[in-house]
mmCIF file of the C-alpha atoms, coordinates in Angstrom:
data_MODEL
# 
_entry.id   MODEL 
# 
loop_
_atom_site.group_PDB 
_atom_site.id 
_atom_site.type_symbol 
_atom_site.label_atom_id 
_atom_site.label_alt_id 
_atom_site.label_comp_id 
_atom_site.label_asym_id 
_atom_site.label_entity_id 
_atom_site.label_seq_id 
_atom_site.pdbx_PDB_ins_code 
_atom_site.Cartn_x 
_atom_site.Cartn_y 
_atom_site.Cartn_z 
_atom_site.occupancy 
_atom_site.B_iso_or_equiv 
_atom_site.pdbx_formal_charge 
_atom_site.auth_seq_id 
_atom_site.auth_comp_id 
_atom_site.auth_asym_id 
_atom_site.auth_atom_id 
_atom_site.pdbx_PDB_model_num 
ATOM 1  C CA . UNK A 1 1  ? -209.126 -178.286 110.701 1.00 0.00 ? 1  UNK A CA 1 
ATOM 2  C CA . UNK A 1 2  ? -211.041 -176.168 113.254 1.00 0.00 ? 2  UNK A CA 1 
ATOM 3  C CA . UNK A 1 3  ? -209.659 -177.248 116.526 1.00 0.00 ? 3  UNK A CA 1 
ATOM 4  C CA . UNK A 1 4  ? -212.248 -179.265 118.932 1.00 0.00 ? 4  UNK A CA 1 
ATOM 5  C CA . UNK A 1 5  ? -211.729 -177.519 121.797 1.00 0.00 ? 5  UNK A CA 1 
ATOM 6  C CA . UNK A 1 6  ? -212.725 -174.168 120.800 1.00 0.00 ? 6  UNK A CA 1 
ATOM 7  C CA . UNK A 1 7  ? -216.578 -174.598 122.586 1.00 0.00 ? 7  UNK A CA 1 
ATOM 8  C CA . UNK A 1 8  ? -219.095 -172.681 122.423 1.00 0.00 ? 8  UNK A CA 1 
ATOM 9  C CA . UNK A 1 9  ? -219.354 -171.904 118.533 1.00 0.00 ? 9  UNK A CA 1 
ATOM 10 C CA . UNK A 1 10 ? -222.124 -169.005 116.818 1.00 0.00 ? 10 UNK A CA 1 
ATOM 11 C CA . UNK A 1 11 ? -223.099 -170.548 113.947 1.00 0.00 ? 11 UNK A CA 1 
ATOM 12 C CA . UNK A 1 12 ? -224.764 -169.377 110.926 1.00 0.00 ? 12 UNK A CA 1 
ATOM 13 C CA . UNK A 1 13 ? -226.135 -166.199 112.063 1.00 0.00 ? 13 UNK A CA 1 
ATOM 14 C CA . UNK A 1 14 ? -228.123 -165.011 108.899 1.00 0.00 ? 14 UNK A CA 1 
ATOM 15 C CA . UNK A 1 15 ? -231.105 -162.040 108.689 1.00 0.00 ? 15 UNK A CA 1 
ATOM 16 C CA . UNK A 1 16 ? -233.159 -161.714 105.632 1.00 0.00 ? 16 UNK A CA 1 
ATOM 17 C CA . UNK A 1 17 ? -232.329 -158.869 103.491 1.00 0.00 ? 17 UNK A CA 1 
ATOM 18 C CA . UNK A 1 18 ? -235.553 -157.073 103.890 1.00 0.00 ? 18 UNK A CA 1 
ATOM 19 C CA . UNK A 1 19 ? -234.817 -157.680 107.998 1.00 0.00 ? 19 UNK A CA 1 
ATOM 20 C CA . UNK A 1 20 ? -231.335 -155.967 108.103 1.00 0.00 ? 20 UNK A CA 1 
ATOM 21 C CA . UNK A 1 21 ? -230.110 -152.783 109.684 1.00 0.00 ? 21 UNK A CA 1 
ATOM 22 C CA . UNK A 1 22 ? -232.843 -153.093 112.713 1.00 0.00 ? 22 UNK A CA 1 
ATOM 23 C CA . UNK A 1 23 ? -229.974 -154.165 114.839 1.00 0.00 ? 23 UNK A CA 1 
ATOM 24 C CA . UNK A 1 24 ? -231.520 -157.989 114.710 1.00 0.00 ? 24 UNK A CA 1 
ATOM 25 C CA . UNK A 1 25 ? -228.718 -159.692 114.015 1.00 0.00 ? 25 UNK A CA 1 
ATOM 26 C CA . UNK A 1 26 ? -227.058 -158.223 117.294 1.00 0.00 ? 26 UNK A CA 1 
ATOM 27 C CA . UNK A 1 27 ? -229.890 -158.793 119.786 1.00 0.00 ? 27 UNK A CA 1 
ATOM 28 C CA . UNK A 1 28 ? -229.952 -162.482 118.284 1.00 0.00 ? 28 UNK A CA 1 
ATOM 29 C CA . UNK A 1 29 ? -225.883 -162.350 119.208 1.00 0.00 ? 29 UNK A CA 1 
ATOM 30 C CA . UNK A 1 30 ? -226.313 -161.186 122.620 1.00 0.00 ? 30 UNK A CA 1 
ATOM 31 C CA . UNK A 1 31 ? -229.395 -163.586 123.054 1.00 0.00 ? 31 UNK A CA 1 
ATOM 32 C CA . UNK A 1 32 ? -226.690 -166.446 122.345 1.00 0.00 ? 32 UNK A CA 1 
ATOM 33 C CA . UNK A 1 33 ? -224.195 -164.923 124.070 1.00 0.00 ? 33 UNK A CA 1 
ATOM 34 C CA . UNK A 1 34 ? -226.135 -164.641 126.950 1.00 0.00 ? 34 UNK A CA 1 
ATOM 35 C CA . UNK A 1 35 ? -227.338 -168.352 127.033 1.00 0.00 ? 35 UNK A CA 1 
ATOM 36 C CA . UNK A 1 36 ? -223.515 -169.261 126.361 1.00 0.00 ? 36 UNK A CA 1 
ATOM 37 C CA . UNK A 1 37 ? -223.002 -167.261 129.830 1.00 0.00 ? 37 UNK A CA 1 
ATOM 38 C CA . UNK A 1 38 ? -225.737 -169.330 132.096 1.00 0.00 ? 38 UNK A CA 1 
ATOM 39 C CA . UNK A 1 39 ? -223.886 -172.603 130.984 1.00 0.00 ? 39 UNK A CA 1 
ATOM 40 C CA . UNK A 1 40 ? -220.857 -171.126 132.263 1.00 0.00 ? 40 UNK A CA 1 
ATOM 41 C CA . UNK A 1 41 ? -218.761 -170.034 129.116 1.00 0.00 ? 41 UNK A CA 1 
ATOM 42 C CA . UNK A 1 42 ? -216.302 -167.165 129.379 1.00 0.00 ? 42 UNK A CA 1 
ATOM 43 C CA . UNK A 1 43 ? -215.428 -166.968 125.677 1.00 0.00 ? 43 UNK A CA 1 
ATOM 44 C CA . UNK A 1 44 ? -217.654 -167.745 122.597 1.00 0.00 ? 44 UNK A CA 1 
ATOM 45 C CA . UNK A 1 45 ? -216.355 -168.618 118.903 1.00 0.00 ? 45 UNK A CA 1 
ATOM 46 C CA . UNK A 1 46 ? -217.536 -167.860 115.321 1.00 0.00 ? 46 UNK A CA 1 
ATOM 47 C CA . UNK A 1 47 ? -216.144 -168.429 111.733 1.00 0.00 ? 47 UNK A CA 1 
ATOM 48 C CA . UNK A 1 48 ? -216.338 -166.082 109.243 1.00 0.00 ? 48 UNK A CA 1 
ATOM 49 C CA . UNK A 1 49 ? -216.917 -167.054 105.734 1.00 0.00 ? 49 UNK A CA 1 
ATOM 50 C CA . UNK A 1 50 ? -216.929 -163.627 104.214 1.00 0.00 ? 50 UNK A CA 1 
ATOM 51 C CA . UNK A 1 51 ? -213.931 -161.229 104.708 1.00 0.00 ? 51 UNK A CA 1 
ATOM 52 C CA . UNK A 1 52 ? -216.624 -158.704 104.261 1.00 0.00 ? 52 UNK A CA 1 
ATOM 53 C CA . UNK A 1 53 ? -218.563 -159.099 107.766 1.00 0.00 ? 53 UNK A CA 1 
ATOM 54 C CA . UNK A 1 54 ? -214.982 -159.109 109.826 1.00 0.00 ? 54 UNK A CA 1 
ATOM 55 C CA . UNK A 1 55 ? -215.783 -155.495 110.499 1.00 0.00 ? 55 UNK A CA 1 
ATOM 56 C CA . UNK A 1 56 ? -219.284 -155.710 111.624 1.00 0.00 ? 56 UNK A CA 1 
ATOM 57 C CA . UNK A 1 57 ? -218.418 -158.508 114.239 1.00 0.00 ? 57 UNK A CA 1 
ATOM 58 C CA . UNK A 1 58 ? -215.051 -156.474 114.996 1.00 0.00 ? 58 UNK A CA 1 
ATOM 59 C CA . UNK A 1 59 ? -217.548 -153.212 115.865 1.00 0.00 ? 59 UNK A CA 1 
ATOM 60 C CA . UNK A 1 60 ? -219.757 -156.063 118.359 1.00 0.00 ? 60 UNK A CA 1 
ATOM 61 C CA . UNK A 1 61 ? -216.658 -156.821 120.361 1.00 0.00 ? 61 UNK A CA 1 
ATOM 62 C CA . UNK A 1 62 ? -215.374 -160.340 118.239 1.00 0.00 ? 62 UNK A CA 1 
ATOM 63 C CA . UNK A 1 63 ? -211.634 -160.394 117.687 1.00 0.00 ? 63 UNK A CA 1 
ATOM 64 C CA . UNK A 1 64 ? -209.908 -162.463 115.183 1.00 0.00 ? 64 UNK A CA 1 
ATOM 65 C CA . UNK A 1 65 ? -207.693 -165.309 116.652 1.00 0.00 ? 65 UNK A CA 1 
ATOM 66 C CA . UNK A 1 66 ? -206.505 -166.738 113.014 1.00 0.00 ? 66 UNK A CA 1 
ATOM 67 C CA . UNK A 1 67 ? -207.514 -168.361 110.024 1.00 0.00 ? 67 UNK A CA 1 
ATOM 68 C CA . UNK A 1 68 ? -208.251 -172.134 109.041 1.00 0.00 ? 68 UNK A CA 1 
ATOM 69 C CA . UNK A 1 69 ? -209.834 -174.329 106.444 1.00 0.00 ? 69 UNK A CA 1 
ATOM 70 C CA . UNK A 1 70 ? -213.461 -175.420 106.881 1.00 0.00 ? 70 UNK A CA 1 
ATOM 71 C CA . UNK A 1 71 ? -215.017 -177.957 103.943 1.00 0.00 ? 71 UNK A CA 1 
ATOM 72 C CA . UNK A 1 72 ? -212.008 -176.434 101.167 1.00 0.00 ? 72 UNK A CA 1 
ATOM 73 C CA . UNK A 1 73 ? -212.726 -173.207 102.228 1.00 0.00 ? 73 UNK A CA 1 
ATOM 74 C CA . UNK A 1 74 ? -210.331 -170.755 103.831 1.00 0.00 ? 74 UNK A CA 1 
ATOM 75 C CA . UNK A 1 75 ? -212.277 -169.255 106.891 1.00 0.00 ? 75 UNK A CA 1 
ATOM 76 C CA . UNK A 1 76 ? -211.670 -166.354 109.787 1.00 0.00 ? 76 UNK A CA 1 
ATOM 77 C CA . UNK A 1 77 ? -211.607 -167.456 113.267 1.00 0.00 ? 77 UNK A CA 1 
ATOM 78 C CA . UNK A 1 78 ? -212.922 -164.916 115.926 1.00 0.00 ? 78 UNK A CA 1 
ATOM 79 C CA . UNK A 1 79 ? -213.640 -164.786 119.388 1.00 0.00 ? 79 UNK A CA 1 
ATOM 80 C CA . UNK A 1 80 ? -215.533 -163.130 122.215 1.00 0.00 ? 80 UNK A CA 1 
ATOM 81 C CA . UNK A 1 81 ? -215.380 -162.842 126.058 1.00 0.00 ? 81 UNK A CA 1 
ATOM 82 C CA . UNK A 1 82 ? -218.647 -163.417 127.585 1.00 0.00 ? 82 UNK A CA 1 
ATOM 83 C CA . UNK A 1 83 ? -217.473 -161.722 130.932 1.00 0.00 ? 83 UNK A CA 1 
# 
């Protein structure tokens, strides 16, 4: 189970198809990650679903802490610093 105290999370962070490679999907990152910084956060959190996008978060900065289980499925856990 994804451990509780892992706070602030990026969640679901999806572009449409006929949106993607105009660098969208970063500016909405740094948007969050940005917000996550006025409340005070030093490190953000994500879960990766799909081995597939480890390199593309990997390229923003994310680095990948370990793995878990989320609803049967095996998932990626990454992680940021906001500083």
């Amino acid at each position: 189970m994804i451990q509780p105290e892992l706070i602030p999370w990026l969640g679901s962070l999806v572009v449409h198809p006929a949106y993607r490679k105009r660098k969208i999907g970063e500016a909405l990152i740094e948007a969050i990650k940005d917000q996550a910084r006025a409340f005070g956060y030093e490190i953000m959190y994500l879960l990766a679903f799909d081995k597939t996008i480890l390199a593309w978060y990997t390229r923003l900065g994310w680095k990948t802490i370990g793995e878990d289980i989320l609803f049967d499925h095996p998932v990626t856990v990454m992680h940021c610093s906001l500083m």
